[in-house]
Backbone as CSV, one residue per row, in Angstrom:
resi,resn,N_x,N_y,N_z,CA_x,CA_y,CA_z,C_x,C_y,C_z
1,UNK,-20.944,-65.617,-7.415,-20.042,-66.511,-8.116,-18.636,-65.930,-8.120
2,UNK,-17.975,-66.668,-8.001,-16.039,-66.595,-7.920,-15.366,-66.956,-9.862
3,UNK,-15.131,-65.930,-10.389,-14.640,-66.519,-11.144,-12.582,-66.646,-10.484
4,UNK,-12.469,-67.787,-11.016,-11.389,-68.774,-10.629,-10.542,-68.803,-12.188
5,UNK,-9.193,-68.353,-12.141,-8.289,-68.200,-13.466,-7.229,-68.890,-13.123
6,UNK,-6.294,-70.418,-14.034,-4.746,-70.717,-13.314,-4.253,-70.135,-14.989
7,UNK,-3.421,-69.528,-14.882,-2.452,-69.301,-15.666,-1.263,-68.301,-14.920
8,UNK,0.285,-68.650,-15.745,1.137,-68.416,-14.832,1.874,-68.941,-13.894
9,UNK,1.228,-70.326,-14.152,1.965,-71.378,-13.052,1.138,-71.242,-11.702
10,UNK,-0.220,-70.723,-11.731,-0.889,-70.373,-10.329,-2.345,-69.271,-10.398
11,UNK,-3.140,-70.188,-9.161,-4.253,-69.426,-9.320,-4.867,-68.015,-8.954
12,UNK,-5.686,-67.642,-10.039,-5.683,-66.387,-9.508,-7.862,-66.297,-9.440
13,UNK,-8.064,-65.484,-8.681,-9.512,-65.567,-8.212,-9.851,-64.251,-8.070
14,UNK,-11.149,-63.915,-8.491,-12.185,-62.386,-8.511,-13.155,-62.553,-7.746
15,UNK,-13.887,-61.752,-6.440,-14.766,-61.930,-6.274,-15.877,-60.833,-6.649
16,UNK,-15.431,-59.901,-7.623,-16.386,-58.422,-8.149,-16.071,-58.513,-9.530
17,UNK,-16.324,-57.802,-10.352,-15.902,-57.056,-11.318,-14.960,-56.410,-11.328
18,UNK,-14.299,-55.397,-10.811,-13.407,-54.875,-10.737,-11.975,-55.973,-11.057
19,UNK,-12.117,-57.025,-9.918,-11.389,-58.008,-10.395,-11.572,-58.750,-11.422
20,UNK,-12.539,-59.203,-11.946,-12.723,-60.043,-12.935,-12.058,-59.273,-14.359
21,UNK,-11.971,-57.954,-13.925,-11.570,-56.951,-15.334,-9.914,-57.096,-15.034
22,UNK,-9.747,-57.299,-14.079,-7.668,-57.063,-14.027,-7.434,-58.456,-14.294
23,UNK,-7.838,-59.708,-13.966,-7.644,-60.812,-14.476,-7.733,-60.999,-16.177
24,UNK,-8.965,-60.615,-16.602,-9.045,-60.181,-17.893,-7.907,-59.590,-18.486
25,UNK,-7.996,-58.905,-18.063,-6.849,-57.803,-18.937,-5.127,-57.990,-18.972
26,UNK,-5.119,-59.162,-17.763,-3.517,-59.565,-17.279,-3.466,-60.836,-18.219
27,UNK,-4.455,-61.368,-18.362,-4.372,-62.432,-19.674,-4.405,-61.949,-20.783
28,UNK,-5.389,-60.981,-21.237,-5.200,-60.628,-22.752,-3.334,-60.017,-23.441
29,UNK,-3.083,-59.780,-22.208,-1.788,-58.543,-22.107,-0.526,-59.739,-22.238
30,UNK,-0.616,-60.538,-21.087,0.376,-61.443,-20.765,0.831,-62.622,-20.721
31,UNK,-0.207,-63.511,-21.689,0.226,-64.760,-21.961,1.610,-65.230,-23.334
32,UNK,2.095,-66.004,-22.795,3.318,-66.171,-23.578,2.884,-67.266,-24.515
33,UNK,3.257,-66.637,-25.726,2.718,-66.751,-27.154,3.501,-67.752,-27.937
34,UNK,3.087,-68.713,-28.795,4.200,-69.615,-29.380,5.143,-68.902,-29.582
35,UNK,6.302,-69.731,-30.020,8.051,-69.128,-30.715,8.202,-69.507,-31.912
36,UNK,7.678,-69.305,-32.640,7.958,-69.669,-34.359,9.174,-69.230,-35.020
37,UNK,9.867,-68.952,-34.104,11.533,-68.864,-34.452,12.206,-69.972,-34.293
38,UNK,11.419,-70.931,-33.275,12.389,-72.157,-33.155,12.678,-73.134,-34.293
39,UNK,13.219,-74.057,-34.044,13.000,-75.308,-35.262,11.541,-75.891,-34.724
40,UNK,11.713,-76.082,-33.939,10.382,-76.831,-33.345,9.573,-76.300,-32.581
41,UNK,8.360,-75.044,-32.871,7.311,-74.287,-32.170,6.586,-75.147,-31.674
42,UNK,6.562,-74.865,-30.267,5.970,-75.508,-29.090,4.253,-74.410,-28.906
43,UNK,2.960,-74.708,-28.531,1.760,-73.962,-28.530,2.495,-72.762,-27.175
44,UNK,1.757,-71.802,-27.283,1.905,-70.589,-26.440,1.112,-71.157,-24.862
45,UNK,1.177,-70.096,-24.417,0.924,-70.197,-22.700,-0.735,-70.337,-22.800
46,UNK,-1.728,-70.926,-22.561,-2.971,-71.118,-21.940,-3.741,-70.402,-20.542
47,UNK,-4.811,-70.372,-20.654,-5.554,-69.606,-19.215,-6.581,-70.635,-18.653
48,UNK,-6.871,-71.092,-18.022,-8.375,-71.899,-17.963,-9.144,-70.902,-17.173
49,UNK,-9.845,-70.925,-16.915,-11.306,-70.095,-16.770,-12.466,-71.068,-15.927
50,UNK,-12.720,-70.347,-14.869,-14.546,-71.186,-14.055,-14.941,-70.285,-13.436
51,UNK,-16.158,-70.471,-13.240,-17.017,-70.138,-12.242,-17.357,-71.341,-11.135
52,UNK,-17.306,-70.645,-9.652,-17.854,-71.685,-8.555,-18.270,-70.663,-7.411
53,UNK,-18.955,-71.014,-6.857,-19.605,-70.686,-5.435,-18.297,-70.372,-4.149
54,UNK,-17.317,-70.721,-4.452,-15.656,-70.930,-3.649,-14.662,-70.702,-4.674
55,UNK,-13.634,-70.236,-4.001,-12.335,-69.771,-4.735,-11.956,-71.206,-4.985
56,UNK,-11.201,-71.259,-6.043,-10.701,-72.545,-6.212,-8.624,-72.127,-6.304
57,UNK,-7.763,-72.967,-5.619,-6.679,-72.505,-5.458,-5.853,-73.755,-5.279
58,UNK,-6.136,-75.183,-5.946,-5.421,-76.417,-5.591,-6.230,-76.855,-6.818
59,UNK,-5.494,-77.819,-7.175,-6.296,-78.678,-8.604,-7.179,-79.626,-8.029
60,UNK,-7.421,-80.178,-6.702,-8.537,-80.895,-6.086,-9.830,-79.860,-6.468
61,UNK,-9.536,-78.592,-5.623,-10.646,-77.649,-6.252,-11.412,-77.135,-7.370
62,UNK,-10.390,-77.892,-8.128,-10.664,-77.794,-9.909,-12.441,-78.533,-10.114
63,UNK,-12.656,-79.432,-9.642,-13.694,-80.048,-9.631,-14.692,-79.492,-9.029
64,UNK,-14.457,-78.481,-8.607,-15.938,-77.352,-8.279,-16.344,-76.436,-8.716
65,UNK,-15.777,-76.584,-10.195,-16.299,-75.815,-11.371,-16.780,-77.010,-12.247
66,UNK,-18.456,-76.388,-13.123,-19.199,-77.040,-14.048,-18.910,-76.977,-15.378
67,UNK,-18.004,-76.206,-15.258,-17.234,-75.990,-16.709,-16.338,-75.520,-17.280
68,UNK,-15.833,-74.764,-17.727,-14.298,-74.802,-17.726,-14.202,-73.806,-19.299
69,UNK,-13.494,-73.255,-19.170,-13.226,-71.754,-20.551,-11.533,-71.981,-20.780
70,UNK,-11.009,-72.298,-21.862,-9.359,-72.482,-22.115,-9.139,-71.106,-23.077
71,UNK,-8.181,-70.317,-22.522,-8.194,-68.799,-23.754,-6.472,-69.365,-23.825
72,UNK,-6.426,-68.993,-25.647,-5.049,-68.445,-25.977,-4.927,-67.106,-26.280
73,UNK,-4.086,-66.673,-26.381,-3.652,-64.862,-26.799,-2.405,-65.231,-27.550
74,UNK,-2.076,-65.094,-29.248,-1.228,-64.347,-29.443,-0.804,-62.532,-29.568
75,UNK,-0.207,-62.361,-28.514,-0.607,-61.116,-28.789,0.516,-60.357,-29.809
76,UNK,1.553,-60.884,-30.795,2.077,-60.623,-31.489,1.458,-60.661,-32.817
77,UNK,0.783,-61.282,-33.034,-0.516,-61.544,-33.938,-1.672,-61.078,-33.953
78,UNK,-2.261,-60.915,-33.070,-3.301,-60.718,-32.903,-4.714,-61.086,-32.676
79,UNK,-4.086,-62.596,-32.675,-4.750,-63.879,-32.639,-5.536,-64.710,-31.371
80,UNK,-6.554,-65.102,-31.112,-6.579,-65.857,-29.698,-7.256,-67.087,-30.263
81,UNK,-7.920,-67.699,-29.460,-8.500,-68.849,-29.292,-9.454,-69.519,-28.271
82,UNK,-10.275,-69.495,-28.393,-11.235,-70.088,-26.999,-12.001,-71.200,-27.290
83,UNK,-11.482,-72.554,-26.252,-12.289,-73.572,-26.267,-13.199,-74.150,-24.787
84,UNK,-14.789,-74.401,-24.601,-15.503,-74.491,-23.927,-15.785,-75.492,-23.763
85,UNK,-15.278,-76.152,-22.296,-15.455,-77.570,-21.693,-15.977,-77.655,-20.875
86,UNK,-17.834,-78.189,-21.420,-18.640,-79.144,-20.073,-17.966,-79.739,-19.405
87,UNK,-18.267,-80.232,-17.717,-17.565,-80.750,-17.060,-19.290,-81.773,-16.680
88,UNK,-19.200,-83.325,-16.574,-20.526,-83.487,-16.242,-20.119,-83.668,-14.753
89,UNK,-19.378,-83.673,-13.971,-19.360,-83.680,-12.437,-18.904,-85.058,-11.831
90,UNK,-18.387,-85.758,-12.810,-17.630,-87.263,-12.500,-16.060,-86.742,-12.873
91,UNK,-15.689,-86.227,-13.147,-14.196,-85.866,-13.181,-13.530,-85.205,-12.008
């Protein structure tokens, strides 16, 4: 299995552990976190998350994952967030 990560404006793909741990760790480290300084705080930067049999690297490819993992990180806080989306295979 390929785990498949877009955050950053672009995809990023593991095919070991080794990778799956620097992807890990480049999200926990580097997602950009709301601005609660503004007048109007906009949500922080997002990760999505799959597993597939193929790298996925175009949003057509998005559909060859069964499910789907969304992580936030504040990491000024200390805070994250994870929400887990079945995919039933018509999307």
């Amino acid at each position: 299995m390929i785990l498949n990560a877009f955050y950053g404006h672009r995809w990023h793909n593991a095919n070991g552990n080794l990778e799956a741990m620097a992807i890990f760790s480049e999200i926990m480290t580097s997602l950009r976190h709301e601005d609660a300084s503004r007048e109007w705080p906009g949500p922080g930067e997002v990760a999505w998350l799959s597993f597939s049999e193929q790298e996925i690297t175009g949003m057509k490819g998005w559909n060859l994952s069964v499910n789907r993992l969304c992580v936030s990180v504040n990491v000024s806080t200390g805070y994250g967030a994870l929400m887990w989306v079945p995919v039933d295979g018509d999307t």
